[in-house]
C-alpha positions in Angstrom: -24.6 10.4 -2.2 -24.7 7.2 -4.0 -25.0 8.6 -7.1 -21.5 10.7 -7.0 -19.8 6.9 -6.7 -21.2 5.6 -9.5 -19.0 4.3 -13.0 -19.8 7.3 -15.2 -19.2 9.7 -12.0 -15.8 8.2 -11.2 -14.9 8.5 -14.7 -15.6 12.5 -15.3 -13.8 12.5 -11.9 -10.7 10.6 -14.0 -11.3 12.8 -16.9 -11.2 16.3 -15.3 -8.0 14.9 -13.5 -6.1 14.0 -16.5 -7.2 17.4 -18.6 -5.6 19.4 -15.9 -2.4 17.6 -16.4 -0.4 20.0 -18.5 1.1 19.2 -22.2 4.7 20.4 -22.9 4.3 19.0 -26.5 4.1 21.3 -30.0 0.4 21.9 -30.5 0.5 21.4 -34.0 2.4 17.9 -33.5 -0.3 16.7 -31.2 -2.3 13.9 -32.4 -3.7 12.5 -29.4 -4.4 14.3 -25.9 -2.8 13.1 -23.1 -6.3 12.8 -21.7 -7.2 10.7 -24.3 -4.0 8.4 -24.1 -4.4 8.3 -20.3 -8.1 7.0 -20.6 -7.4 4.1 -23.1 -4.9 3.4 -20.6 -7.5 2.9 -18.2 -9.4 1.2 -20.7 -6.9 -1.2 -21.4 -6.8 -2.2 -17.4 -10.5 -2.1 -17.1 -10.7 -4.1 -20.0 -7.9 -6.7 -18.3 -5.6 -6.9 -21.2 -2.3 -8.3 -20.9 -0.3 -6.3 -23.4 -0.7 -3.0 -24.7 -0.8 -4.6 -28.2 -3.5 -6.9 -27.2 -5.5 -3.7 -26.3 -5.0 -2.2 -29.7 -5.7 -5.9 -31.1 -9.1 -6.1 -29.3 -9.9 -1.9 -30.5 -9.7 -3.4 -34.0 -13.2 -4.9 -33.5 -15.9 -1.9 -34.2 -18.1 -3.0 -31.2 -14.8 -3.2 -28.8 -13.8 0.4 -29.7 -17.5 1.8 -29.3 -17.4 0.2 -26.0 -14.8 1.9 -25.2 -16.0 5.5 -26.7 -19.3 4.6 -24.5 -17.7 4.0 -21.2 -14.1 6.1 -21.1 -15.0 8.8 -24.0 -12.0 8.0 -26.3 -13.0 8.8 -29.8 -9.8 8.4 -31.1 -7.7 5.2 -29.5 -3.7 6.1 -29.8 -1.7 3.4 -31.0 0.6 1.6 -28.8 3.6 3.2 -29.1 2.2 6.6 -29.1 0.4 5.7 -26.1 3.5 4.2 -24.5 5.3 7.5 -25.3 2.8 9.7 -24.1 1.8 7.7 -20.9 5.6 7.6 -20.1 6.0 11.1 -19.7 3.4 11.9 -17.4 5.0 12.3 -13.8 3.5 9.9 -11.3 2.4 12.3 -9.1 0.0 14.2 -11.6 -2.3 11.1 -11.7 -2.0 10.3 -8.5 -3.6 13.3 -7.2 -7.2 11.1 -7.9 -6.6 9.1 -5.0 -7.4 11.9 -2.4 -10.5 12.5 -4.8 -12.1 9.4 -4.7 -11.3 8.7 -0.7 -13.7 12.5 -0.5 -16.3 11.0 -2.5 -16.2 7.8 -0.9 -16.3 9.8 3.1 -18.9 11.9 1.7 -20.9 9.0 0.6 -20.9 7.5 3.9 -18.8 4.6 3.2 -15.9 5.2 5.1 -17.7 5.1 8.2 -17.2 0.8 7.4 -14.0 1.0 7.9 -13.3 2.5 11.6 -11.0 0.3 12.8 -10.9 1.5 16.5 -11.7 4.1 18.6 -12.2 6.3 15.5 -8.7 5.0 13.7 -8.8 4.0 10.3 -5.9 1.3 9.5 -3.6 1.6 6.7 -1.3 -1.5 5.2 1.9 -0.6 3.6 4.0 -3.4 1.1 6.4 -3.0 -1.8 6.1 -5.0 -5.0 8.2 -5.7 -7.9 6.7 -5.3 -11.1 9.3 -5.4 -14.1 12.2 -6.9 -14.2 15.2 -7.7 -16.5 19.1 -8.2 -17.5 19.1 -6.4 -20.9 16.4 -3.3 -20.8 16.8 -0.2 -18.2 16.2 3.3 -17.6 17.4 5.7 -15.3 14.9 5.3 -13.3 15.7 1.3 -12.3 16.6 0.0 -9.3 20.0 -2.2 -9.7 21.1 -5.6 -8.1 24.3 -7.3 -8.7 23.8 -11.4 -8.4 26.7 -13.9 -7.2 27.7 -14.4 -11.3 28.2 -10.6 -11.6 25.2 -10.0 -13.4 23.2 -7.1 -13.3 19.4 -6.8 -13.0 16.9 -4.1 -13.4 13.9 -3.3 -11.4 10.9 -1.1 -10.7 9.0 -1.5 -7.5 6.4 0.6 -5.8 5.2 1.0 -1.9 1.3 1.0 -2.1 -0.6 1.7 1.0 -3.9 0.5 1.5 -6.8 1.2 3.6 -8.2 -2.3 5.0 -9.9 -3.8 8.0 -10.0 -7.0 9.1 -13.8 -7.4 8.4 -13.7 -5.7 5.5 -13.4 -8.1 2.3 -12.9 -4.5 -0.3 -9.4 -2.7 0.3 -9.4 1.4 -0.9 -5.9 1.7 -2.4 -4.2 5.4 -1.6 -1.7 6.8 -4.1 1.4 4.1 -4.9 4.8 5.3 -4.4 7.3 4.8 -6.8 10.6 3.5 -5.6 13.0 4.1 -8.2 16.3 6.1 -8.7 16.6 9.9 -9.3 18.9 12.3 -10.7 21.6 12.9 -8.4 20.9 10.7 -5.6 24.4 8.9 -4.1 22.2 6.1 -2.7 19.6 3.8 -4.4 15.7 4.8 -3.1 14.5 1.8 -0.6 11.3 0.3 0.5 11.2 2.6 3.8 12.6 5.7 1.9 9.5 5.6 0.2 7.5 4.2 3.1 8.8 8.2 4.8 7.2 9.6 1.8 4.2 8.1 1.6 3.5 8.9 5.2 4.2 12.4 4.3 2.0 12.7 2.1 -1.1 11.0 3.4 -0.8 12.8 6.2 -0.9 15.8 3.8 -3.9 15.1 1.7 -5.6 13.9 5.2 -4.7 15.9 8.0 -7.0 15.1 10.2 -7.6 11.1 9.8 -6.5 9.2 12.8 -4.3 6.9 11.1 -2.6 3.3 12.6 -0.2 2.3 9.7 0.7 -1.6 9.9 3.4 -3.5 8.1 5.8 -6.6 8.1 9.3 -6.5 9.6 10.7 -4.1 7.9 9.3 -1.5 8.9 9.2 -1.6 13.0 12.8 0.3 13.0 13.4 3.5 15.0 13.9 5.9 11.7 10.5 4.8 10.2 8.7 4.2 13.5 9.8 8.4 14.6 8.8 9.2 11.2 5.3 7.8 12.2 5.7 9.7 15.5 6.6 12.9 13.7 3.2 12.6 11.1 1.0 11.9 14.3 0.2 8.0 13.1 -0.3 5.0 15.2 1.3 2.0 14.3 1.0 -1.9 14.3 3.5 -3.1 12.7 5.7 -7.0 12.8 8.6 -7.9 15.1 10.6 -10.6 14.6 13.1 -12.1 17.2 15.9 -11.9 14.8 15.6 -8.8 14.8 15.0 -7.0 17.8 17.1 -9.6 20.1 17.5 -6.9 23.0 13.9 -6.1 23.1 12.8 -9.8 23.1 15.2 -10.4 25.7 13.8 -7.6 28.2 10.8 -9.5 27.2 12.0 -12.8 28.9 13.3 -11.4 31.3 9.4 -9.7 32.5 8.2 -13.2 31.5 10.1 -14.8 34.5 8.6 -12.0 36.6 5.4 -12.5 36.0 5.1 -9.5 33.9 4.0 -10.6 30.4 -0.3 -11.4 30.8 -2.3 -13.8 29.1 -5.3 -14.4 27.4 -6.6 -17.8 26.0 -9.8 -17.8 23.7 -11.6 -21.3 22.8 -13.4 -21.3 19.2 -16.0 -23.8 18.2 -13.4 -25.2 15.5 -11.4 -26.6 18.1 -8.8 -23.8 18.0 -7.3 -22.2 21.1 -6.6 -18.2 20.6 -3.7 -17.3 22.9 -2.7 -13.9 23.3 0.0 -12.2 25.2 1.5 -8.6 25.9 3.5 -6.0 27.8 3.3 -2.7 27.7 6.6 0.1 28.1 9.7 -2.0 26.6 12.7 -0.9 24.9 12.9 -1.1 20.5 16.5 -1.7 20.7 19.4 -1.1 23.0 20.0 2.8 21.7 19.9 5.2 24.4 17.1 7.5 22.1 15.8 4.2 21.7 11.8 4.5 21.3 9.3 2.5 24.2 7.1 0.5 22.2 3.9 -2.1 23.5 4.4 -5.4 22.5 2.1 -8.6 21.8 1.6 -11.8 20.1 -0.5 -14.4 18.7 -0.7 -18.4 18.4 -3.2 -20.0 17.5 -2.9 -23.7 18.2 -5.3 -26.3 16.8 -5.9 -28.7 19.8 -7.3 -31.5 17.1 -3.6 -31.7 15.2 -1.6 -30.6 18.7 0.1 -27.9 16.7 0.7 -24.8 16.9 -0.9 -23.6 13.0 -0.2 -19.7 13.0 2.1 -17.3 15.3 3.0 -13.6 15.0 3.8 -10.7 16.9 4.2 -6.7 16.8 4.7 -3.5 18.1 2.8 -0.9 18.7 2.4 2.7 20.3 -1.4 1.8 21.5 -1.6 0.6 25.0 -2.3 -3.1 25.0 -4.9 -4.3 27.3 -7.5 -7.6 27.7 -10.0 -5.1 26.3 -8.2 -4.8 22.7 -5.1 -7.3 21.8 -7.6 -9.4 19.8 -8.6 -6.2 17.7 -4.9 -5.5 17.7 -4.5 -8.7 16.5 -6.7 -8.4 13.6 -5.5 -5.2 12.6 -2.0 -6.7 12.2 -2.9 -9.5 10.4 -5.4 -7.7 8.1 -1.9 -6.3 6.3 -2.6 -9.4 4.0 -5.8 -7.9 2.1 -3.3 -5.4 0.4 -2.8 -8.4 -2.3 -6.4 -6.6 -3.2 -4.5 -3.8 -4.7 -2.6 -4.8 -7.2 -4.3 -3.3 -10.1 -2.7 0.5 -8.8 0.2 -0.8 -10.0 -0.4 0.5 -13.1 -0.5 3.5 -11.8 3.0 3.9 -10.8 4.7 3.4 -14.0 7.4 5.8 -13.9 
């Protein structure tokens, strides 16, 4: 079992996944495969280079190219604008189809089982990220955001989900999401446009994985949180006064009754835990307005009379004594998706 998640394994795994990637190019004009371009690719991340040029720099150095013949299989390293050409026209979604491959090897191997979050649930983080920006260079493909001088600047982002829990110090990255632009769209693609997609799709490659999906403020909205609904996935996922006033209000309202319980947990730091919930309140003031379970956290250090951290969410699980501090954790595990950051390359459109 262990033997199918090793390097060289994971790499023929890469390998068979980037020869079935078609090639629309002339035969005869082909000097490089797009397997071969896609691998130094990897090499170059692998590797940690800053700078496609850097990479070709470093391949200038016998030992450094053999190295990289040894471990990815490149005889032949492109240069970098022929690997910047060929790299760019591969759709995203033709290497992303490894993802689903290596999350197979990695339940077959037994490793998955680590990350049960609850009663069979495995937790998934969600969280966009910038990665280029600029005033002068674009494609069609950018994002676009007019500043206060009248100024326009480019962007590429992605949405990358992440498999996490909160004991858990490794993260498993899923397949990133592009948000960019498309041909004939009226409206620029958003964070939770993508966040619908992803869902979609995981829920596709994984139809029968009991999912809880957790995220920051933006994304505990009705659209997103039926579109959770509609894929079968839990959620756990932030809620800020500011912006669900009518919901906190209700929950006032059942605090003055009585209604909202308690739970205070003493550490050996000199930290107090306290944790409180209701169960069965209103997201918003819609009338198709989704019921939602709510809860929060502080955690007040009794040494500096202070409260040091404080959060809360909503969620489709019932919250009870028996599980708000799992809940908790789940919620605040979100953070490990800084882990990922490497399937960013990945996403280059």
């Amino acid at each position: 079992m262990k033997k199918g998640l090793g390097f060289h394994s994971l790499v023929r795994e890469l390998s068979e996944c980037f020869l079935a990637i078609p090639d629309a190019r002339q035969p005869k004009k082909v000097t490089y495969s797009i397997r071969d371009c896609l691998m130094s690719g990897m090499g170059m991340m692998f590797l940690q280079d800053p700078s496609l040029l850097q990479f070709q720099r470093r391949m200038q150095d016998e030992y450094e190219a053999n190295n990289l013949e040894t471990l990815f299989g490149v005889s032949e390293i492109p240069a970098d604008t022929q690997m910047r050409v060929v790299i760019d026209s591969v759709p995203t979604e033709k290497i992303s189809k490894i993802f689903p491959v290596f999350l197979k090897l990695l339940q077959r191997g037994r490793h998955l089982k680590n990350y049960n979050f609850m009663d069979g649930y495995y937790l998934i983080a969600l969280d966009g990220s910038e990665y280029f920006t600029s005033e002068e260079i674009s494609c069609p493909c950018c994002l676009k955001k007019e500043s206060k001088t009248g100024k326009t600047r480019y962007h590429h982002q992605i949405l990358q989900p992440v498999l996490v829990h909160p004991k858990m110090r490794q993260v498993i990255p899923l397949a990133p999401e592009p948000i960019q632009n498309t041909d004939g769209a009226e409206k620029q693609d958003c964070e939770i446009n993508a966040a619908k997609r992803v869902i979609e799709k995981i829920r596709k490659s994984h139809p029968k994985m009991k999912i809880i999906i957790t995220g920051d403020g933006l994304y505990s909205k009705q659209p997103f949180i039926e579109a959770l609904i509609q894929e079968k996935m839990s959620f756990i996922l932030v809620a800020k006064p500011d912006d669900h006033k009518i919901m906190y209000k209700m929950i006032e309202n059942r605090d003055k009754l009585d209604n909202v319980r308690e739970l205070e947990v003493s550490d050996d730091k000199g930290n107090l835990h306290i944790y409180r919930w209701t169960n069965g309140v209103k997201l918003n003031g819609n009338q198709s307005t989704q019921m939602v379970n709510y809860f929060e956290y502080e955690l007040f250090n009794q040494e500096l009379d202070k409260i040091t951290y404080k959060n809360s969410w909503v969620t489709n699980i019932i919250v009870g004594k028996e599980n708000v501090q799992d809940l908790v954790r789940g919620g605040r595990a979100r953070w490990k998706i800084g882990r990922s950051r490497p399937s960013l390359a990945l996403a280059a459109p």
